[in-house]
C-alpha positions in Angstrom: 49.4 -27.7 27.1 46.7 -25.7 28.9 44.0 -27.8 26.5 45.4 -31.0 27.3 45.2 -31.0 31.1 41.7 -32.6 30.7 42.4 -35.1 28.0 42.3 -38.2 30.7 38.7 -37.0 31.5 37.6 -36.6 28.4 38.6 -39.7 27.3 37.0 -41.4 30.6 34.0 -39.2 29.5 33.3 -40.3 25.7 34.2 -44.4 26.8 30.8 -44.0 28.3 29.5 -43.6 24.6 26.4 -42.1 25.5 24.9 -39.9 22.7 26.1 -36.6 23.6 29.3 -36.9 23.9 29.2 -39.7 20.3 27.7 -36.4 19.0 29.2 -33.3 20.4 33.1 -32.0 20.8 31.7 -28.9 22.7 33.9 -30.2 26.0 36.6 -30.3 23.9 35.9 -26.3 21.7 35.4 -24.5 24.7 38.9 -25.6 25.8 40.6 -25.3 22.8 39.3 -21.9 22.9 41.7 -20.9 26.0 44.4 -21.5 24.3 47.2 -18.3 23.7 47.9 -18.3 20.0 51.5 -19.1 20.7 49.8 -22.6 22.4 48.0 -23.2 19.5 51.0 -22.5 17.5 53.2 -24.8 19.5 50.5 -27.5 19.7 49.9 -27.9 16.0 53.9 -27.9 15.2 53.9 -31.0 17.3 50.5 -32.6 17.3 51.3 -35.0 14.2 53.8 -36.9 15.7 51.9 -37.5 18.9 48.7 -38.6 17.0 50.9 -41.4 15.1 52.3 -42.8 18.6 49.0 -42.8 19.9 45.7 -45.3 19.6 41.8 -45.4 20.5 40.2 -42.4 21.9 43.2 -40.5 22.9 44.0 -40.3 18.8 40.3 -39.7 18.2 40.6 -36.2 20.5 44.2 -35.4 19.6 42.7 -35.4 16.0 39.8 -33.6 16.8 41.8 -30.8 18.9 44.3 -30.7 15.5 41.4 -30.3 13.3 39.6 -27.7 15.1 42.7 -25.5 16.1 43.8 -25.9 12.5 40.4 -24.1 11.2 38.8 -27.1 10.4 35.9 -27.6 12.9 32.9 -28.2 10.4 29.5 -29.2 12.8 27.3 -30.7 12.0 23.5 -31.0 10.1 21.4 -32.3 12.5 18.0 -33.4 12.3 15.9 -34.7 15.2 12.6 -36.9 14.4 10.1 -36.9 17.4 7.2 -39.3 17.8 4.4 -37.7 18.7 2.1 -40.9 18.4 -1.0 -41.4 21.0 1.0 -43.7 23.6 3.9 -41.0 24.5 1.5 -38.7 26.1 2.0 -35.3 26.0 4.5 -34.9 29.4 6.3 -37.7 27.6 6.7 -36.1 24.2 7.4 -32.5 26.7 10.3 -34.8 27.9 11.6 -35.2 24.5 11.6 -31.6 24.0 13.7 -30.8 26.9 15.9 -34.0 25.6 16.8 -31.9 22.0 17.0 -29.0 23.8 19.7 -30.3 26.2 21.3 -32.0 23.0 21.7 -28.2 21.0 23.0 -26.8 24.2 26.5 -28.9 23.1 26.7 -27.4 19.9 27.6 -24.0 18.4 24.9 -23.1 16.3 25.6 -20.8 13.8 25.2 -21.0 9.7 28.7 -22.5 9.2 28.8 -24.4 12.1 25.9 -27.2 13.6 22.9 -26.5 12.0 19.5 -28.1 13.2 16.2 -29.5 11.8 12.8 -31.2 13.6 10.5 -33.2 12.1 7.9 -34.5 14.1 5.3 -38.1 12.9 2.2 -39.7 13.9 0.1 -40.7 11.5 1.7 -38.1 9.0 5.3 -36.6 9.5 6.0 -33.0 8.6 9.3 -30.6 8.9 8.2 -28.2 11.8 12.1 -26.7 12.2 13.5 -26.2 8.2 17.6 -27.3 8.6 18.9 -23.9 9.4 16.3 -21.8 9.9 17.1 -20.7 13.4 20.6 -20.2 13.5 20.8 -18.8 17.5 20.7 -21.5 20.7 18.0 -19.6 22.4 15.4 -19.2 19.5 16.0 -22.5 18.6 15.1 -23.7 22.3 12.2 -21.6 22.4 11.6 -23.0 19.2 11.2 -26.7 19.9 9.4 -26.1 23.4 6.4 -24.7 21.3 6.3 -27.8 19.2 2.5 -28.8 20.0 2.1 -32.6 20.9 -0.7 -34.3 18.6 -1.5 -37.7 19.5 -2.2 -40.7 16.8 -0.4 -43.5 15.2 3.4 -44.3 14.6 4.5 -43.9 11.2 7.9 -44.2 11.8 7.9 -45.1 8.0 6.5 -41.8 6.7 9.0 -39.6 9.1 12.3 -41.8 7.5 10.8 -41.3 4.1 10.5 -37.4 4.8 14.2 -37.2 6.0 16.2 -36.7 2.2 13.6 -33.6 2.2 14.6 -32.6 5.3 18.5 -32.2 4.4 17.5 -30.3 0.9 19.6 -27.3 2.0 22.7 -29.9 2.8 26.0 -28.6 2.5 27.0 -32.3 2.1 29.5 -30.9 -1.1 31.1 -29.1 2.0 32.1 -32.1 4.0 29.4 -31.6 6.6 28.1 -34.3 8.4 24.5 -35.3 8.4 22.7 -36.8 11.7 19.5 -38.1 12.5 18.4 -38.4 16.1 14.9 -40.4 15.8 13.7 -40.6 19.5 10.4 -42.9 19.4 8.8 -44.8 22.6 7.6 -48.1 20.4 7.0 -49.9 17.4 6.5 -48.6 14.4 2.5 -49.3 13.1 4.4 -50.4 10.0 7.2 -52.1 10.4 8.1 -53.8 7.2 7.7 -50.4 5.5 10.0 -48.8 8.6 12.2 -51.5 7.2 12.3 -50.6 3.6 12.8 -47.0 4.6 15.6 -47.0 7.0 17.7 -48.5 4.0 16.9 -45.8 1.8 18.2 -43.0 4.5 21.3 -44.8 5.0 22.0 -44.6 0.9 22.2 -41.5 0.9 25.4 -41.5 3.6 23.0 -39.9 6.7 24.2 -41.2 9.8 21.0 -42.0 11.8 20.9 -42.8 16.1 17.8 -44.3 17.0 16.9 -43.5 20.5 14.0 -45.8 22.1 12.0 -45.0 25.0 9.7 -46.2 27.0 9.0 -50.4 27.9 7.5 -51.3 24.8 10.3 -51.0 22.6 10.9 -53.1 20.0 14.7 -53.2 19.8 15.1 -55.1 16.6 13.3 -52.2 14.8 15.3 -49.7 16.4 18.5 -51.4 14.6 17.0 -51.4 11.7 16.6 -47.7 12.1 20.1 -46.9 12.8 22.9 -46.5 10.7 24.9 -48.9 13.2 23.7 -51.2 15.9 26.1 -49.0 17.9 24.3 -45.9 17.3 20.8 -47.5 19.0 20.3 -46.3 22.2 17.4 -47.3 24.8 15.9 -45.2 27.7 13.8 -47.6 29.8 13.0 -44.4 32.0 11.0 -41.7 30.6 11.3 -39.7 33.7 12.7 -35.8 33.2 
């Protein structure tokens, strides 16, 4: 199939498990979305059998082509929580802009597909982008480069404790995913309530990533922070 002729790429391309592609099947939508009907057609009559014979991440994209060519591509909820604490600095915390900006760029973002969130913490957290609110790429991007950068502490407690609030507009009853991308360069100024919070977040089934940068970071927290030690993720350079 026309689709298909990329599948040994994309599988080379999400065994690197960086966050993008752990996050994002756009590689794989825009694709699909050559197909003729008749190939779509011909693809789904057949696609069963072929999952069953195969493993590992050839299943995992056969079942996401299946899924999304049957009508059942879903997106996501997505919530990024930026640290905008004293020691980031404001071109760092401009880097993490252009980080979620890059990140929404692999998503359709649309009221019943991916829809996105911000919350950004220092000494206080608040919900600067309401989960859905913008539902178009490019007001969403001009969105998130206004976000002002603040300086202060790292309550990385207060921002996991704001999260629940964050999804209050969930369409969880839907089958929608809910992500959390926390991108933070350090410790937390409160570690052992950090540590009572992250708990709390993963109760209530919301896959978190916890994405430290900088050389300060205390890894251990990070893991704590995350849904999986699998879903931590350090950048040592903060460099655009």
């Amino acid at each position: 199939l026309l689709s298909l002729k990329n599948l040994d790429c994309l599988i080379d391309v999400l065994d690197d498990s960086d966050i993008l592609t752990r996050l994002g099947i756009q590689q794989i939508y825009e694709s699909a979305k050559r197909c003729t009907q008749e190939t779509v057609d011909s693809f789904l009559s057949s696609v069963d059998d072929w999952i069953q014979s195969e493993t590992g991440r050839t299943k995992e994209i056969l079942t996401t082509l299946r899924d999304l060519l049957g009508g059942c591509e879903t997106g996501l909820d997505l919530v990024f929580v930026l640290d905008s604490s004293g020691s980031v600095g404001s071109g760092n915390f401009d880097t993490m802009k252009n980080f979620v900006a890059d990140v929404i760029t692999h998503f359709v973002i649309r009221d019943n597909s991916t829809r996105v969130g911000l919350i950004r913490f220092t000494d206080t957290a608040s919900i600067l982008i309401p989960l859905g609110s913008i539902n178009n790429t490019q007001q969403l991007t001009i969105a998130v480069n206004n976000i002002v950068y603040i300086g202060g502490g790292t309550r990385t407690d207060l921002a996991l404790d704001l999260v629940p609030t964050a999804f209050i507009n969930t369409r969880v009853n839907e089958g929608i995913p809910r992500v959390v991308i926390l991108l933070t360069d350090g410790r937390s100024n409160e570690p052992a309530l950090t540590a009572q919070a992250a708990p709390r977040v993963h109760n209530e089934n919301i896959e978190v990533y916890s994405v430290g940068i900088g050389s300060g970071i205390n890894e251990t927290e990070l893991q704590i922070i995350a849904s999986d030690p699998s879903y931590v993720y350090l950048i040592t350079d903060f460099s655009p």
